[in-house]
N, C-alpha and C positions, 0 to 999 in steps of 0.2 A: 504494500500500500504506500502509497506518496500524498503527503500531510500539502495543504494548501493552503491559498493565505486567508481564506476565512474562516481556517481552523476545522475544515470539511477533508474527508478524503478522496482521491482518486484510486486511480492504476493505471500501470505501464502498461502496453499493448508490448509483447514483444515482434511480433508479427509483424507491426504495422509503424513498429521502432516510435510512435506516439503515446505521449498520458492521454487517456481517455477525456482529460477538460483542462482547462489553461491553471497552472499553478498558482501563476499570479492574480489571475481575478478570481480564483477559489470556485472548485463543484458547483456547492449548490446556487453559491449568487451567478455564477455562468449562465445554469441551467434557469433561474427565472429571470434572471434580466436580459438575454440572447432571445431565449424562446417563450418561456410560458407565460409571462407579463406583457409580451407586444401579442400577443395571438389571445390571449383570453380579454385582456381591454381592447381588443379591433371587434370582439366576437360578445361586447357586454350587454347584457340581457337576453344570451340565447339560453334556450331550457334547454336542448339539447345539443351535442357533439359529439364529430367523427374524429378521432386524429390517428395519424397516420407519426410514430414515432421512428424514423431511420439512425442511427438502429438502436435495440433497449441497450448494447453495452450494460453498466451496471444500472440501468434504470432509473437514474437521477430524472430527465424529464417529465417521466411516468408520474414518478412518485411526488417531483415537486405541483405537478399540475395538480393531483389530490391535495397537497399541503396548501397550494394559493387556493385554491377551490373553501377548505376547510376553515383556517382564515378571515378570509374575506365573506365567511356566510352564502355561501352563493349556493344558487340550486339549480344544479346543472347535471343530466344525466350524458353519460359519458360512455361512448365507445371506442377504444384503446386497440390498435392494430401496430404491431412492430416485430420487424424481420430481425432473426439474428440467430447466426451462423456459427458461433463460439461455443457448443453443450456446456463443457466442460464450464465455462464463464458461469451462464444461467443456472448448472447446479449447487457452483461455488457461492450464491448470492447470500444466503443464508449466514452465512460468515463473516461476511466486509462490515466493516467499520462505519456504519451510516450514521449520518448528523443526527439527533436529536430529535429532529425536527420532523424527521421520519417516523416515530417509535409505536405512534396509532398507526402505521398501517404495516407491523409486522407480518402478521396473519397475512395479508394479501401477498404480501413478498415473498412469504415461504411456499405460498401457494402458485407463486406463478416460477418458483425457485425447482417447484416438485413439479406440476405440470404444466407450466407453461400457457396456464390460462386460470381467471379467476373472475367471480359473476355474482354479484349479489344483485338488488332492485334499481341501482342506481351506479352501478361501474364495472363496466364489460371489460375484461383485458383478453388480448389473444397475443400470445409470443409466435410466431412461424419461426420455426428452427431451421434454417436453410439458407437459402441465396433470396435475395434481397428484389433482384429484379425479377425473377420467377414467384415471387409472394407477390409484387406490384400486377405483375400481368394477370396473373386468376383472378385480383380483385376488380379488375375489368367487368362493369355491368353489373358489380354484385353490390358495390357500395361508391357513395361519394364522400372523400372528407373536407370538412371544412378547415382542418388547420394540418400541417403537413410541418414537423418537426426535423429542417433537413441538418443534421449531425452525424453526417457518417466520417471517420476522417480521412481528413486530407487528400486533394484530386493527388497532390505527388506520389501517396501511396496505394491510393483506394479512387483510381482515376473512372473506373465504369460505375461509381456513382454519384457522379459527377458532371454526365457529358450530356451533349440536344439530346440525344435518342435516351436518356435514361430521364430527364426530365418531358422527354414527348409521354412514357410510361407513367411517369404522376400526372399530366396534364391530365389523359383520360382518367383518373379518379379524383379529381378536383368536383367540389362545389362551384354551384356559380359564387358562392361570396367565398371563396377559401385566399386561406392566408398561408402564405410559407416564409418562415424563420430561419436564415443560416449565420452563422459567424464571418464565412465568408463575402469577402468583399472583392476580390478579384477578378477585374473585369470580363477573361475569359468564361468564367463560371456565371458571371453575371448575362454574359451573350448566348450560353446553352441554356438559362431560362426565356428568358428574352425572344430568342427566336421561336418559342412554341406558343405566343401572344399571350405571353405572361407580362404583365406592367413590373415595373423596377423601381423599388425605393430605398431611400437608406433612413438609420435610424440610431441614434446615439442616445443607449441605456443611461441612467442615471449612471449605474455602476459600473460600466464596461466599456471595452471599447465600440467604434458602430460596428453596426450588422447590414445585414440585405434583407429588406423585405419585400415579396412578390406578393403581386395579388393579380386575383383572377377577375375584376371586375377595371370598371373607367375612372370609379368615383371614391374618394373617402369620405368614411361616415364618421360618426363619434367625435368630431375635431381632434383627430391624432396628427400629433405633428410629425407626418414624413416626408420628406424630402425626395423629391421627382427625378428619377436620373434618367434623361434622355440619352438612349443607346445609339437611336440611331447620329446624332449627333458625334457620340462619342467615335464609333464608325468611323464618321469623317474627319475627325482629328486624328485617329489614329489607324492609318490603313492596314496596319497588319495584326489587330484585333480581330483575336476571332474563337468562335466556339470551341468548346473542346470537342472530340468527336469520338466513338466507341474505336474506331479503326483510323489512324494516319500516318 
């Protein structure tokens, strides 16, 4: 385990030669000031949600989205979809060092730690233990979500997913209001959203450094203050931007 600066824990990927969340801006404030605080106040006063978590890794997103949810009083029923490829990880989870902040939703953790999926009246989780782009495709037709948690890491290490044709595959599971959260800011990454007429914003957390927000609609609602990044502008300042792609 690797201690962070808000006194949260991580882990190393060896694999992927990555800590699973930035050191310095600490697990869990990463995980609600990157993703779960810009997608649940873009998404404020919905009774219901799809999210689509890439990938549970140790399931900080998951679990902080139940912890803002809990919190904040909110009453929102939740359904919880996340690919991840690691067994060995997901059986391990029962073990890790989780904040505090965590400790009411043990039960759910050890249950999605044992089967990989966990349901009560009001919070559906499914883990898919596999490949990441092959759980996206089946869910073709079957569901749409509204927020889309994209934290897989790094395109340097973990480039297919990352690329147009791998964000054409969440396209087709988008809501029409859906919202997608990445850390990434890199314009490449920014042009394989982009190009599947996804809108581009950025957005600088109270606690963090900015992030990328896409959205699948024309308009902001809720007076969120995002920032418009014209791509195809960018384009023409810079002519050898360009999408990442599954094959080049």
């Amino acid at each position: 385990m690797v201690l962070t600066s808000d006194g949260t824990y991580t882990m190393y990927s060896k694999e992927f030669n990555q800590n699973y969340h930035s050191t310095k801006e600490g697990a869990l404030n990463e995980s609600l000031s990157k993703h779960i605080i810009p997608a649940l106040e873009y998404h404020q006063g919905a009774i219901e949600l799809n999210i689509l978590d890439i990938c549970f890794g140790l399931g900080y997103n998951t679990l902080a989205t139940l912890y803002y949810i809990k919190q904040n009083n909110l009453t929102i029923k939740l359904n919880i979809c996340s690919p991840e490829f690691d067994t060995k990880l997901l059986k391990s989870l029962k073990e890790f060092n989780y904040p505090k902040e965590f400790d009411e939703f043990k039960e759910i953790l050890d249950k999605l730690s044992d089967n990989f999926f966990y349901e009560d009246d009001d919070i559906k989780i499914e883990i898919f233990n596999g490949d990441a782009r092959e759980y996206i495709k089946s869910l073709k037709d079957k569901v749409k979500f509204d927020i889309v948690y994209q934290d897989a890491f790094s395109s340097d290490v973990n480039r297919l997913l990352w690329t147009q044709e791998y964000f054409q595959e969440i396209s087709d599971v988008l809501s029409e209001d859906a919202i997608i959260t990445t850390y990434s800011i890199a314009t490449p990454i920014r042009l394989s959203i982009y190009n599947n007429n996804i809108k581009i914003y950025e957005y600088k957390p109270q606690n963090s450094n900015r992030i990328t927000i896409a959205l699948n609609k024309n308009e902001i609602e809720n007076n969120i203050q995002y920032k418009y990044i014209d791509m195809e502008l960018k384009q023409e300042r810079n002519k050898i931007a360009k999408a990442l792609k599954d094959k080049e």
